[in-house]
C-alpha positions as CSV (number, residue, x, y, z in Angstrom):
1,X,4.1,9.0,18.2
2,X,1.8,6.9,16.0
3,X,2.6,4.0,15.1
4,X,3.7,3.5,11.2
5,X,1.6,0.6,9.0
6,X,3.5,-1.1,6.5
7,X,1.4,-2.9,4.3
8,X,4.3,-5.6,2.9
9,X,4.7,-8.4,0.7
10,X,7.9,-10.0,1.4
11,X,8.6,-11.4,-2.1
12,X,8.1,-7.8,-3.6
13,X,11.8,-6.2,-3.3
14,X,10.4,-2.8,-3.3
15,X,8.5,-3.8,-0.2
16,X,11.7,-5.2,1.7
17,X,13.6,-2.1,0.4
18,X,10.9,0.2,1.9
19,X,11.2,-2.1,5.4
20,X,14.7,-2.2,5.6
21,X,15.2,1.5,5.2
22,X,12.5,2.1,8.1
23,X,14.8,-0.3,10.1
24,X,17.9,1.4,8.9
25,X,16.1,4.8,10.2
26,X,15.0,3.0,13.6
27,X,11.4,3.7,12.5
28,X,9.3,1.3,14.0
29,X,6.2,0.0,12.5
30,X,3.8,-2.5,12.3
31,X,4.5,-4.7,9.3
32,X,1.1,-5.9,7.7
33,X,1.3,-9.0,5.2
34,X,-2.0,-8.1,3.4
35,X,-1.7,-11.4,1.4
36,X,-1.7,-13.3,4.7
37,X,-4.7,-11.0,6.2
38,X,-5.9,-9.3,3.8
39,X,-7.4,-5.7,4.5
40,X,-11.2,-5.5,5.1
41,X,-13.7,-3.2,3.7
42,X,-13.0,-0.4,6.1
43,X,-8.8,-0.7,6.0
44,X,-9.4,0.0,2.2
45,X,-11.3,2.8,2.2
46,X,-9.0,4.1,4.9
47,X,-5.7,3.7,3.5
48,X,-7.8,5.3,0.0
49,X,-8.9,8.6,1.6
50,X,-5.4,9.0,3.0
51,X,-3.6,8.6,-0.5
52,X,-2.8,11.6,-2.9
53,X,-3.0,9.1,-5.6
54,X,-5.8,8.5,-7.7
55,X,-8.0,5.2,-6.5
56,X,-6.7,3.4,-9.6
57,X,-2.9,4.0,-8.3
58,X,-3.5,1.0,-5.6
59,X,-4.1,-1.2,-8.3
60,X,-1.3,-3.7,-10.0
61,X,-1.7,-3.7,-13.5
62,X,0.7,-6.9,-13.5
63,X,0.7,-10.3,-15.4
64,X,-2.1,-11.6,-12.8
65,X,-4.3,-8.7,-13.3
66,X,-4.1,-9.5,-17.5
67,X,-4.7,-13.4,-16.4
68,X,-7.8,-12.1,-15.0
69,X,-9.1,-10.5,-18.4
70,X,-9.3,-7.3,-16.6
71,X,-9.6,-3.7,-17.9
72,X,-7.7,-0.5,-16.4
73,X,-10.9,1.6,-17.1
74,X,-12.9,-0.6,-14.9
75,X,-11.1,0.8,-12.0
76,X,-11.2,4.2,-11.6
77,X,-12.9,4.9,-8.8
78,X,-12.6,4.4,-5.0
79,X,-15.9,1.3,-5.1
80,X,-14.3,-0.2,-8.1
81,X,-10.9,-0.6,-6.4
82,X,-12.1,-1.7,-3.1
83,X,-14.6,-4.4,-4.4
84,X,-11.5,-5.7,-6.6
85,X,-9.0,-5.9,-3.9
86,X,-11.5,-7.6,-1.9
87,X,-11.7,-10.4,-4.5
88,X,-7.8,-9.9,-5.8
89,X,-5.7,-8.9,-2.5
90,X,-2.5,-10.0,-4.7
91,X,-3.5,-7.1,-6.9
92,X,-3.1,-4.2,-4.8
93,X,-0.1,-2.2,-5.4
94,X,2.9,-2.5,-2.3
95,X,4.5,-1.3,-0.2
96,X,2.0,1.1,1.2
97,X,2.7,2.9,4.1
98,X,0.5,4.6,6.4
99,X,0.5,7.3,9.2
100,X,-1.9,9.0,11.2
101,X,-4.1,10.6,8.4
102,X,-1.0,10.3,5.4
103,X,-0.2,7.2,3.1
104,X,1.8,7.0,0.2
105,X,2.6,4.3,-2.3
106,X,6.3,3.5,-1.5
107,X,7.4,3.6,-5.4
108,X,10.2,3.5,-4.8
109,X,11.0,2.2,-1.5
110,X,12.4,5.5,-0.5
111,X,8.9,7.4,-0.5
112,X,8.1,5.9,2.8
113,X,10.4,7.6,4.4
114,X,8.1,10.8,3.5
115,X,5.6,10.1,6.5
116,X,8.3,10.1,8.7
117,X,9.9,13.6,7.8
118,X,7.7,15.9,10.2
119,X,8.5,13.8,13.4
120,X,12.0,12.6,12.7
121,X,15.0,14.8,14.9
């Protein structure tokens, strides 16, 4: 089986919920701290054609995000995203999870458990 991607920020709780509940399932995955190593280019636009979600979905519209003077309507589309997260990694939304051609935004922490549900016993 594939491996899972967990792209985590270990001060977000929904992200730890999200991890420990892959752990509590004995799901392993590859745990990516996208503020340490931030995702390139390419890691963007693949985790974006892999989401339902609309492109503007992966962004946090939180306190930082105002801080910057940013507008929501900016970011609509798939470009507009990635060339913000390139700049603003803190601002994309977490815990993402990814497998094989799936992602979802793990809001809340028990939606990661979705990629999981065709190959769990």
């Amino acid at each position: 089986m594939e491996c899972l991607r967990l792209y985590h920020n270990p001060d977000c709780s929904k992200s730890r919920g999200a991890l420990a509940l892959l752990r509590e399932h004995g799901i392993e995955c590859e745990v990516i701290e996208y503020l340490a190593t931030p995702p390139d280019r390419a890691e963007l636009e693949a985790v974006l054609a892999r989401l339902p979600d609309p492109p503007a979905d992966l962004v946090r519209e939180d306190a930082r995000f105002r801080e910057l003077g940013l507008d929501a309507a900016d970011y609509q589309t798939a470009d507009a995203v990635i060339e913000l997260l390139l700049e603003h990694p803190e601002l994309m939304q977490r815990p993402i999870g990814v497998l094989g051609k799936r992602a979802v935004l793990a809001r809340p922490s028990e939606r990661v458990l979705e990629l999981t549900r065709d190959t769990r016993s």
